[in-house]
N, C-alpha and C positions, 0 to 999 in steps of 0.2 A: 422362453424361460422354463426351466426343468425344473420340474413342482415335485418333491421330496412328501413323499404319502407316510402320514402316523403309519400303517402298515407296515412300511418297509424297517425291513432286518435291524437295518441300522440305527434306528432311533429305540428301536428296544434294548440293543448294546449298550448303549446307558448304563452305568450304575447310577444310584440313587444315597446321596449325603443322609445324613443323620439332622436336615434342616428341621429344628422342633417348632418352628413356629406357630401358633395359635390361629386359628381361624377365628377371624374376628366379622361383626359385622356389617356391612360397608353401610346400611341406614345410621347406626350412631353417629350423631353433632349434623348431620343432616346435609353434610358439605358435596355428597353426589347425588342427582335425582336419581330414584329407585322407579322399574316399572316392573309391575308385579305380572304381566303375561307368563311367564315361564315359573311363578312360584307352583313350588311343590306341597305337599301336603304336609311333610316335615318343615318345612320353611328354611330349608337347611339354600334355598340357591343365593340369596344373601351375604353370604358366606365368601370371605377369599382368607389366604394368609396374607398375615399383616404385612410383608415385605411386598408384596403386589399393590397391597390397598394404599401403602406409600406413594408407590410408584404413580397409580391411577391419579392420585391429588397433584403430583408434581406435574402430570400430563397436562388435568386441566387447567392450574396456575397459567400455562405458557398457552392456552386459548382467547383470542382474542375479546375484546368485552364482549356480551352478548349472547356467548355460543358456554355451554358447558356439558357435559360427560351424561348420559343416559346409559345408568348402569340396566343390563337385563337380566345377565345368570350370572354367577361364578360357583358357586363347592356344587358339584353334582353326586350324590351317593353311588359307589360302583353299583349296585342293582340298579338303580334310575338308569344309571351308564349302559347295563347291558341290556337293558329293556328297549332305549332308545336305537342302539347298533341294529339287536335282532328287527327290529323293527323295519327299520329301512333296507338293512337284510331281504326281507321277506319281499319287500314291493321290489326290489331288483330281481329277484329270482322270479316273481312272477310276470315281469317282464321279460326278460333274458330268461327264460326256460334251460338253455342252449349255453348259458356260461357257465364252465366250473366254479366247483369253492372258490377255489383261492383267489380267479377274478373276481368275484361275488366279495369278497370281503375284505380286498384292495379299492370296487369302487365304493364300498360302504366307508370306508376309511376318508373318502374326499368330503365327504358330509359328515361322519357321525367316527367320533376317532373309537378303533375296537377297548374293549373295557381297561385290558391289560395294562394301557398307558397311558390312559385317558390322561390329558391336562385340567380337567375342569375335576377329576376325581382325588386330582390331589390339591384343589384347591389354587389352582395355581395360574388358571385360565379364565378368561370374561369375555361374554359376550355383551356389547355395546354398542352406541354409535353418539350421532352429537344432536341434541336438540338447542332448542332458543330458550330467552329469558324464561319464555311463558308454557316451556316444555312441550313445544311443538318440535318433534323431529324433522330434520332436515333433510333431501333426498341425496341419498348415498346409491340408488339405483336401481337396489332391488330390497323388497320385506326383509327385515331380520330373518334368517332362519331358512330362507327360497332356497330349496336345492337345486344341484347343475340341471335338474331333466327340467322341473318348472319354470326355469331362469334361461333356459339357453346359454348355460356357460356365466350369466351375467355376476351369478357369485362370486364369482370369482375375484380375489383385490384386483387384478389388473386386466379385467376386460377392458376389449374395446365397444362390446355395442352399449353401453351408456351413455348418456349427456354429459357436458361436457362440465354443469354444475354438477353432477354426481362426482364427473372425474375430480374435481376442484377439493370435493367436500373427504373425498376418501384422503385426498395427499394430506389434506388438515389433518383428519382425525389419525393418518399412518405419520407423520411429521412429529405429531404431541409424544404421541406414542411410544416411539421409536426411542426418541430422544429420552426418555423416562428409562429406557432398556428393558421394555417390551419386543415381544416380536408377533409376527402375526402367521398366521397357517393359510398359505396364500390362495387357498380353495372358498372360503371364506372371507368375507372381507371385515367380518365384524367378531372374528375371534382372535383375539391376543393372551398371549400370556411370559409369564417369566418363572424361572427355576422348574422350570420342568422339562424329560427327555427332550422334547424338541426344542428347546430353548436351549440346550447343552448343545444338540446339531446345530442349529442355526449362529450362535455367538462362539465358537468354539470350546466351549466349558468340559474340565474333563470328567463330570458329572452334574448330575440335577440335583439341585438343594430339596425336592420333594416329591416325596411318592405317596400313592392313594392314601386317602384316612378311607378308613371303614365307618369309621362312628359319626352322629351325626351330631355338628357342633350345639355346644350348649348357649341358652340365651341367656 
């Protein structure tokens, strides 16, 4: 499978729609569990545009009894955004001495998308996975969050070194999904998103419905 990196040229090519939609926040009516590891001090990761947060409840509707959505981020502030890139940035280059830029921030791109085009910075990307009645997460394979060096690749949506209930549990949570018209960043297996540059590459759209908000959404 040829894995298309936020990086590359072409998902920057994008234009970006006039979509105004509000960032809203996925705790209100209480209809997805929220888990607060990745809140921020603004409490802005709560946060998706409303056409996503739709999409996310039609996912879970089509989940079988028992299993429902464990929301973890979605609105990232681009400073959050490029705090986190330079970050993993930095532990690459201090590994790889010996890599150039530009490879330094293609493989930063497989983990942590660069600020410019972030999905999560337009609101428009979630990290999740599926937990039970009692909000016990389910094994999908690897931590939320495990990058390719810690994981051995296992990040990835379509490895093979997982079990074979990991394998099971990814097709559910990529199946709801999907069908919702989400798509997924296949470096990752618990980041999806919709109307954003890669979501225009992936579904053929000849733009994205949304581009970064700077400001951080009000409660």
């Amino acid at each position: 499978m040829v894995i298309v990196f936020l990086s590359d040229s072409t998902v920057a090519e994008f234009p970006v729609g006039v979509g105004g939609e509000r960032l809203v926040d996925v705790r209100r009516g209480g209809s997805l569990l929220v888990d607060a590891r990745q809140q921020d001090p603004a409490d802005a990761f709560a946060f998706l545009r409303d056409g996503v947060l739709d999409r996310l409840l039609k996912a879970q509707a089509m989940l079988p009894r028992g299993l429902r959505l464990l929301f973890v981020e979605g609105y990232r502030p681009p400073s959050l955004q490029r705090q986190y890139f330079e970050e993993y940035a930095d532990q690459l280059r201090a590994g790889h001495p010996e890599w150039p830029d530009g490879q330094i921030h293609s493989a930063a791109s497989r983990y942590v998308s660069p600020p410019d085009i972030a999905p999560h910075s337009a609101g428009a990307a979630v990290d999740l996975t599926l937990a039970d009645s009692s909000g016990r997460e389910l094994d999908l394979g690897t931590p939320m969050n495990a990058d390719p060096e810690e994981s051995e690749g296992a990040c990835y949506t379509h490895a093979l070194n997982i079990s074979e209930e990991a394998r099971a549990n990814r097709k559910l949570l990529g199946s709801v999904l999907t069908t919702a018209g989400l798509v997924n960043y296949p470096t990752e297996w618990w980041h999806w998103s919709f109307g954003d540059r890669y979501w225009s590459l992936i579904t053929g759209e000849a733009a994205a419905l949304y581009g970064a908000k700077e400001t951080i959404p009000c409660r």
